[in-house]
C-alpha positions, 0 to 999 in steps of 0.5 A: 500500500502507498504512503499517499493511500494511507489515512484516505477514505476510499470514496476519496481515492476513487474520486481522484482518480475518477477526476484524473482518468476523465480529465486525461480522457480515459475510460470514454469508451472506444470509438468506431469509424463509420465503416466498423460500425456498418459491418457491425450493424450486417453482422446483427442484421435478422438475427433473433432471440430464441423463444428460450431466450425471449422467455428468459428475457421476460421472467427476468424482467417480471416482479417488484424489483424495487420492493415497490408497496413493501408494507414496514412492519409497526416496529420498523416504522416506530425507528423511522420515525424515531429516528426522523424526529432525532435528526429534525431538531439538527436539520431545523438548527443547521438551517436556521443558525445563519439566519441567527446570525445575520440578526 
């Protein structure tokens, strides 16, 4: 491990060096000339899924995938709102702490 890495968060580093590669213009992808891409395009021209892979396709893309009408349990919900009513009063005060000062 470097020295420069030591003591970072890790969010840090990947921000510097997502920072650096798209300053540099790494990782933007690789780019086709038009007579590539038209030889890509006859290459896929009627090909088809099969039937299995359609029916894969669809089971794949059924269900709640984002817990979406997921009912909280009561306990679940007191937390929440435990924990809401803990975190407005420094919401409340972070807000009003340069409208104090103005004052």
């Amino acid at each position: 491990m470097s020295a420069e890495r030591i003591g970072k968060p890790w969010s840090e580093m990947q921000r510097a060096a997502y920072t650096m590669s798209s300053a540099l213009g790494i990782g933007k992808g690789k780019s086709f000339t038009e007579e590539h891409k038209a030889k890509i395009s006859a290459a896929n021209k009627g090909k088809r899924h099969s039937p299995e892979t359609r029916a894969k396709m669809s089971t794949a893309r059924m269900g709640n995938k984002n817990c979406l009408g997921r009912q909280l349990s009561p306990e679940t919900r007191a937390k929440i709102s435990a924990a809401r009513r803990r975190e407005l009063p420094l919401v409340l005060a972070s807000r009003l702490a340069p409208v104090l000062e103005e004052a």
